[in-house]
C-alpha positions in Angstrom: 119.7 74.2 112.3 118.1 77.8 112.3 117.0 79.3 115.9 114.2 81.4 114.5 111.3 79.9 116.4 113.6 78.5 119.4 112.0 77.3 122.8 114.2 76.4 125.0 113.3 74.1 128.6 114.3 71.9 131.1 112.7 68.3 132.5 113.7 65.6 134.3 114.4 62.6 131.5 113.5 59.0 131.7 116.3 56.7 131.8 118.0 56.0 128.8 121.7 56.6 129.2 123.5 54.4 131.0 120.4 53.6 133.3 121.2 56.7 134.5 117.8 58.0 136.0 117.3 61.7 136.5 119.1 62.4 133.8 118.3 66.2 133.0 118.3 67.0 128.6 118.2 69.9 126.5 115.3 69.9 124.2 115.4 72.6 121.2 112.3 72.9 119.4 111.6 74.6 115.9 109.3 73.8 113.3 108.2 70.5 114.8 111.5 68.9 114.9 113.2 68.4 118.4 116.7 67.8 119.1 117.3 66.3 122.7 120.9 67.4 124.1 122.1 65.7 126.9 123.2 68.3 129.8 126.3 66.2 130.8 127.3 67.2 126.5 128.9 70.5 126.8 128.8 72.3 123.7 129.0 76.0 121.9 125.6 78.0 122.2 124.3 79.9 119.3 123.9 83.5 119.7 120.4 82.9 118.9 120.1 80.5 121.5 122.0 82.6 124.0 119.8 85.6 123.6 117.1 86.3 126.2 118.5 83.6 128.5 121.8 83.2 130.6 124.4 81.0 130.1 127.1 79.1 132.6 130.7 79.1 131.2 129.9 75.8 129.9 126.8 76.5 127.8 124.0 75.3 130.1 121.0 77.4 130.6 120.9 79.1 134.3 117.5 79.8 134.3 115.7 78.0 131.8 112.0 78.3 130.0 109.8 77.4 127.4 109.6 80.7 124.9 107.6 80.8 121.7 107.6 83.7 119.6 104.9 82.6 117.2 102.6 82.2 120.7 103.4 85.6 122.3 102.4 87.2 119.0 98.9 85.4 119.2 99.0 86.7 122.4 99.5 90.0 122.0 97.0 89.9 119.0 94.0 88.3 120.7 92.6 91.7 122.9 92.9 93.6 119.1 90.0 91.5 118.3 87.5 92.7 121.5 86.8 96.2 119.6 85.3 94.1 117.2 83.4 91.3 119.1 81.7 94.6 120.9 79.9 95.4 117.6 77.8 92.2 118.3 77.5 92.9 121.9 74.6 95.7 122.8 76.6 97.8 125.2 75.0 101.3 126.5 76.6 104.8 125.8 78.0 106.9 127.6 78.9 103.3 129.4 77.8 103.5 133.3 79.8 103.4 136.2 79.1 99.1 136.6 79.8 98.3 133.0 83.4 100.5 133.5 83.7 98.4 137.3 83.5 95.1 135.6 85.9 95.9 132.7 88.7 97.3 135.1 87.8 93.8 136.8 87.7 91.9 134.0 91.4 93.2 132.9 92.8 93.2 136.3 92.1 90.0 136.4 93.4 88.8 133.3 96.8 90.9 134.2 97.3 89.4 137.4 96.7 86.0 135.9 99.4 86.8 132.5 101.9 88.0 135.7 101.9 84.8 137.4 101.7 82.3 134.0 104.5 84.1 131.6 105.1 80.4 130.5 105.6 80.5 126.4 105.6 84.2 125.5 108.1 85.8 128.0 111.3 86.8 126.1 113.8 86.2 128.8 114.5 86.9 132.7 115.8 90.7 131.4 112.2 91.5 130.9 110.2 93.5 133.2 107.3 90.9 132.4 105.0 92.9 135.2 105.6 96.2 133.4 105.0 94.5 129.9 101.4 93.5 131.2 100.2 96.7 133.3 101.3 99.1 130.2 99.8 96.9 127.8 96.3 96.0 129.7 96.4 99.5 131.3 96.4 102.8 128.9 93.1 101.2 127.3 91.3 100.7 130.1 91.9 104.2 131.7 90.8 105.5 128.1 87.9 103.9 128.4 87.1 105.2 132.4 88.2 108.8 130.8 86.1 108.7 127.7 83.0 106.2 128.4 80.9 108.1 126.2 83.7 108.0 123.4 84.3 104.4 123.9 86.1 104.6 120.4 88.8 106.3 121.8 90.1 103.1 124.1 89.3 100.6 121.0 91.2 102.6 118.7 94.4 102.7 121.1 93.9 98.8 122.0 93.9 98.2 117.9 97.0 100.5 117.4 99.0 98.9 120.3 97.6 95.2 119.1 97.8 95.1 115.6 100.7 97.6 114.8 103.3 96.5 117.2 102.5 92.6 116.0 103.1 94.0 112.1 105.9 95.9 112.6 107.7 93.0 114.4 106.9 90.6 111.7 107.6 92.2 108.4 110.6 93.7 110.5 112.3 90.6 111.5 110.6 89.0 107.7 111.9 92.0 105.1 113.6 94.4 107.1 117.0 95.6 105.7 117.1 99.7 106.0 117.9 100.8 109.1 115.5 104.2 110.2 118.2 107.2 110.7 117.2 107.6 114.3 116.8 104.2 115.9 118.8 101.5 114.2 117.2 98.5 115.8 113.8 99.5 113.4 113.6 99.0 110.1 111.7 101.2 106.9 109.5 98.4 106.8 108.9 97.3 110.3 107.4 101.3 110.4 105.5 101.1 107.1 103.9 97.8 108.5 103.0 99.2 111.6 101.3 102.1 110.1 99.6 100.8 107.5 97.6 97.6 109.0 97.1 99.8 112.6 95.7 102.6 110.3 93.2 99.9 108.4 92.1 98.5 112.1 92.0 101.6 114.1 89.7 103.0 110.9 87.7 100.2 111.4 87.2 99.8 115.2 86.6 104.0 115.6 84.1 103.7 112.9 82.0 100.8 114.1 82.4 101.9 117.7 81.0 105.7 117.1 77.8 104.1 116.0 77.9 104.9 112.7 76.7 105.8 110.2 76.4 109.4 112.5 80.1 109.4 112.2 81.4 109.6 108.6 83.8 106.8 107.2 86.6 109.7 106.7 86.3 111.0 109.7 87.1 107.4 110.9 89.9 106.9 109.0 91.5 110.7 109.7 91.4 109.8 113.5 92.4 106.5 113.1 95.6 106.9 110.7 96.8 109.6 112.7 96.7 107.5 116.0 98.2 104.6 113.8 101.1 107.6 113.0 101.8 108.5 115.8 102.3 105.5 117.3 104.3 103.8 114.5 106.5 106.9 115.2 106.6 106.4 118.8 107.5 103.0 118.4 110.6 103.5 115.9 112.4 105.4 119.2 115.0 104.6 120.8 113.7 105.2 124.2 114.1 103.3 127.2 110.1 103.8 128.5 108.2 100.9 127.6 107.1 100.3 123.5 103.9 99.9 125.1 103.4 102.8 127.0 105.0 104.7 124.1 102.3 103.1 121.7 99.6 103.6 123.5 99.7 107.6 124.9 101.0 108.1 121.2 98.3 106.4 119.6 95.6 108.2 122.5 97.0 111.6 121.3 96.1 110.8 117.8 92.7 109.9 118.1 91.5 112.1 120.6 92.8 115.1 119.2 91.2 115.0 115.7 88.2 113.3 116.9 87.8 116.4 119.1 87.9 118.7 116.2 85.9 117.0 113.9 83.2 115.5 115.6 
């Protein structure tokens, strides 16, 4: 069986072997099916299976979880769309001082709350799951407290960082075969995917955030395919500071910079 969408967790089984109660099983999950492996069954683990978790000489799972790919990408998706639910929302600008209050609220909130529940969309006990939150929730937020009367600026980094790291990943993983020169863990078009749909959102969410029409549609898209650029670029290295962090003061750069100079 293929470990492409693998979730892996432990519970306490009814009785059904022996009348042995307590009996603790193995369920694998992908695509609907589930196959229930008895923990008292050693057997070989997958390197699929064995990556992101730790593994006892035997094969059993040290420190097991439930992990879905398919719902951390949702997850990571979801706050792309807020850019976009704001163009329904009347919102002042500049924004004042409570607005900005009750978003850092609002997103220290949800933080603290994704800190304590990783359940489904952690990759593994290697990750710095606090770190993965803060620099996600976090370079947005402070864009929008630095710039709350270009309130663009923090919409167009969100999109970059939401939409462009989800593509990449998927068309990656989906098509991926060449290699990029300088980071061999990234593929051609992993970088191409990332670029292209960020580019399209980021367009999108700097133009109908800079109430147009008083900001052109090419202005939109020059600010928002250069942060979309930049950050597919920042992505692609092989750096050990955090993909999100990297994404997102990339990304920042790129809009803020041309926006200055053309607005």
């Amino acid at each position: 069986m293929s470990a492409r969408f693998l979730f892996i967790r432990m519970h306490q089984a009814q009785p059904f072997i022996g009348g042995n109660p307590g009996l603790k099983e193995r369920v694998l999950q992908q695509s609907g099916d589930t196959i229930t492996v008895p923990l008292t069954v050693s057997r070989k683990v997958s390197p699929q299976e064995r990556d992101g978790h730790r593994f006892l000489s035997d094969g059993l799972p040290v420190d097991p979880f439930v992990y879905s790919d398919t719902r951390r990408k949702i997850v990571h998706l979801l706050p792309g769309s807020i850019p976009f639910i704001m163009w329904f929302v009347y919102h002042e600008d500049p924004l004042p001082m409570w607005n900005l209050a009750v978003v850092a609220g609002v997103v220290g909130l949800l933080t603290a709350i994704s800190i304590w529940y990783p359940r489904d969309v952690r990759r593994g006990r290697g990750e710095n799951w606090t770190r993965t939150c803060v620099t996600y929730a976090g370079p947005p937020t402070v864009m929008l407290c630095l710039f709350p009367a270009q309130a663009e600026f923090a919409a167009v980094v969100l999109t970059v960082l939401a939409f462009g790291d989800t593509a990449a990943a998927t068309a990656g993983r989906a098509w991926g075969k060449r290699r990029l020169p300088w980071n061999s863990e990234k593929t051609f078009v992993g970088l191409v995917a990332f670029v292209a749909v960020s580019s399209v959102m980021a367009s999108l969410a700097y133009w109908g955030e800079a109430k147009n029409p008083h900001v052109p549609v090419s202005v939109a898209m020059i600010c928002g395919t250069s942060a979309a650029v930049l950050g597919g670029l920042a992505e692609s290295l092989g750096l050990r500071i955090d993909d999100n962090l990297r994404i997102s003061v990339a990304a920042a750069v790129g809009v803020v910079v041309p926006s200055m100079l053309l607005v």
